[in-house]
N, C-alpha and C positions, 0 to 999 in steps of 0.2 A: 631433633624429631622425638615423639615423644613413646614412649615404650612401654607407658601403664594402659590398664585394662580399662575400657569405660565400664561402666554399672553396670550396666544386661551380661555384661562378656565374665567379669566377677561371678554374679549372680548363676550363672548357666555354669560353670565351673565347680561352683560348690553343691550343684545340685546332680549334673550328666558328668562330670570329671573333664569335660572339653570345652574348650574355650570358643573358636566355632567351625561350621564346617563350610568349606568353599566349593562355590558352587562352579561347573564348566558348561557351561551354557552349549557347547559344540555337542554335547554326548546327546543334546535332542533330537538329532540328526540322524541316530541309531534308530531305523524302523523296528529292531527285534527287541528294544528295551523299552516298558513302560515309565511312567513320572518315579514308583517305587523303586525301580531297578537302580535307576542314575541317584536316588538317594542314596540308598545304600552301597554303589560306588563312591561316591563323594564324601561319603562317613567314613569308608575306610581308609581312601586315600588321605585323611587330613591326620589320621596317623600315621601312614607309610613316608609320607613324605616330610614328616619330621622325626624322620628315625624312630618310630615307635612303632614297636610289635601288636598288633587290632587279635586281642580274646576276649571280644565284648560278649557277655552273655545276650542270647537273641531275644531277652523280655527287656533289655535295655535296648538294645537295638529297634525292637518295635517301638517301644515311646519315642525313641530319638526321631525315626521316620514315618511316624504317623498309621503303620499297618497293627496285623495282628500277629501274634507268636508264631501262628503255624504259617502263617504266610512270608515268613522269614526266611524259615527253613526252604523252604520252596522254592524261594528265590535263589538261596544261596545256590540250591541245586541246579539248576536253571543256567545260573550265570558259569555253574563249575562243567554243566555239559557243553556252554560256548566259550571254554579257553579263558575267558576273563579272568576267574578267579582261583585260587592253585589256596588248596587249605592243607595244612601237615598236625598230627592228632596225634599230641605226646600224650601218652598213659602215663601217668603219675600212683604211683600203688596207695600214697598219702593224702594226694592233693587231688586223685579225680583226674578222668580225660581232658583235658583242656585242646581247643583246635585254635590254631592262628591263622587267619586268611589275609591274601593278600593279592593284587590287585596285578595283573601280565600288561603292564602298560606298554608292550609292544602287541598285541595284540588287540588289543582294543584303538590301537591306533591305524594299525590294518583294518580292521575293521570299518574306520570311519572312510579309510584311501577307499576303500574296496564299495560303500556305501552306494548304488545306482541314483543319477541326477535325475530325478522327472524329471523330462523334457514336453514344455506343448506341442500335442496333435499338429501337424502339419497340412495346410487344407489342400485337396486335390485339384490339378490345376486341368481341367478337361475344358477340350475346345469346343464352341459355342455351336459352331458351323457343322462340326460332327455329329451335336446332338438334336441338330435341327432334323426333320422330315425332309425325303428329298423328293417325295412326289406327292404334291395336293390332289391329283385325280383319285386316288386311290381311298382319300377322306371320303372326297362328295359319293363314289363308287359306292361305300358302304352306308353313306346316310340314305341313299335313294333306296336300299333294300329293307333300312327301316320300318318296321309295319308303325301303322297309327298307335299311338300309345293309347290304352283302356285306362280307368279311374278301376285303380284294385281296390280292393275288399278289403275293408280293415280289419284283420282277427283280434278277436282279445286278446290271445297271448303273446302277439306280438309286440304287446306296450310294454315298454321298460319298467321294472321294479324296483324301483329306487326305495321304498323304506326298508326293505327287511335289507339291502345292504349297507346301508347306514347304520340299522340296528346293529348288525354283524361285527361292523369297523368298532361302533362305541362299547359293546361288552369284548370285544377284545382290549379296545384302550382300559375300560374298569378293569379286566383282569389284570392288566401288566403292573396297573397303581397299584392293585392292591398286594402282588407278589414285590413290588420295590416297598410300599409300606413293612410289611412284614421281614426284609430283609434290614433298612432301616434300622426301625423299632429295636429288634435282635443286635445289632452291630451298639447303639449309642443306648442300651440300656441301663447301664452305668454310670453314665458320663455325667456329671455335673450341670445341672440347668442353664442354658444361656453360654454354652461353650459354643465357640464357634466351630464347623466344620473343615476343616486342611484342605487341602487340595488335591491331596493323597487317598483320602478317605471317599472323597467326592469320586476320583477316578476310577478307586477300587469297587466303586457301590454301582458307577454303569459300565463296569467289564471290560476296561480300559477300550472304549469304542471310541471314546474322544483323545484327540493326543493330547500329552501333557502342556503342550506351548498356548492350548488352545483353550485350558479352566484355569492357569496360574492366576489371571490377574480377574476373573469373572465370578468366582466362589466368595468373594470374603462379604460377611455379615450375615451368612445363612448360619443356623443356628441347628443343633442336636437335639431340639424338641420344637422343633419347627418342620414338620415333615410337608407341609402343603408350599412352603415358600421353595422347599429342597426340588418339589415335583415340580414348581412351575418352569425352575431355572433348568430342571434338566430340557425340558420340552422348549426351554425358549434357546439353548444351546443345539440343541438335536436339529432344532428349524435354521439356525444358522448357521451349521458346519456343514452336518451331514446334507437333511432335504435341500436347501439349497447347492451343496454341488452336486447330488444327485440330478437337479433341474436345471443347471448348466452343460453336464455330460450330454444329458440328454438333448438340448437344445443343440449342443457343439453337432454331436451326432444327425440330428435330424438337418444341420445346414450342411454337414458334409456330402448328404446322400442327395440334394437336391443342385449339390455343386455340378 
């Protein structure tokens, strides 16, 4: 078997000092960890588990996983207030505070046992003959008191006003492009023309409201000076995950009630 490095694995060595980092596809299964979280587990455990002590400074750490410095920090904190990660912070009087963190892989394994299974809704099983009427006189009793129906009066303000709420929905939509344009813009001002966007970057830019399983393989070829191609995919993701099970729940619910 063969035991040398291929050229990317080389390559990524002499530039991040790691050869690469492996990925555990179960930790998506964690609802309180975003696509960044389970990076930066996966980063540290691919030093824990070969015996190596993780003092990566956090602006290495942000290139490695696609965020930004101070969103590091956050994390780290984050993960250190859910038992995950246990960090020990030697003062060195020469060398500068240095912290080493590392990864409670019992804990996170609890975690996953302890995990709650969605289960689907169960539909209610109500008898037919129950919900039937059990006496027709009582119908015709009430039609006969019926008075003659009149032809009402049609008021103007009773006609529905459908353009000012269309107006309403569209300058809300303008606004929302144009607060993620400006967010955007801000985040890939730097970036080199024609870079593509991570999947990281993608998640952290809509507020991790899509899970990470759900833009891994849907982001690639969108570009950091492309902000109109970035705005379609979100809207064409948003109509696929979210609206759509929003109009399933609701559908699920509207046949339950008529069960």
């Amino acid at each position: 078997m063969k035991n040398e490095l291929n050229q990317l694995e080389q390559y990524q060595q002499s530039k991040n000092g790691i050869i690469s980092i492996k990925s555990y596809p179960i930790l998506n299964k964690l609802s309180k960890l975003t696509y960044s979280d389970i990076r930066l587990i996966e980063l540290i455990l691919s030093y824990q588990f070969n015996d190596q002590v993780f003092q990566m400074k956090y602006t290495n750490v942000a290139e490695l996983i696609g965020v930004e410095y101070q969103t590091v920090k956050t994390k780290v904190l984050n993960l250190k207030n859910l038992k995950i990660l246990v960090t020990d912070t030697d003062k060195n009087p020469t060398m500068g505070a240095r912290t080493k963190i590392k990864v409670d892989i019992d804990v996170l394994i609890a975690m996953l046992d302890n995990e709650p299974v969605v289960e689907p809704k169960k539909r209610k099983t109500t008898s037919k003959a129950a919900a039937a009427p059990e006496s027709i006189p009582v119908v015709e009793t009430i039609t006969e008191t019926i008075p003659e129906p009149s032809t009402p009066e049609i008021k103007p303000e009773t006609k529905p006003k459908v353009k000012p709420a269309v107006k309403a929905v569209k300058i809300t939509e303008d606004k929302k492009k144009e607060q993620m344009r400006v967010r955007f813009e801000r985040k890939f001002k730097y970036s080199p023309k024609g870079r593509n966007v991570s999947p990281a970057e993608f998640h952290e830019l809509t507020d991790d409201k899509l899970k990470a399983y759900q833009i891994i393989n849907e982001v690639y070829g969108l570009m950091t000076d492309d902000f109109d191609g970035f705005w379609l995919k979100v809207q064409e993701l948003k109509t696929k995950y979210i609206i759509n099970n929003e109009k399933q729940k609701s559908m699920k619910q509207n046949e339950n009630s008529t069960i």
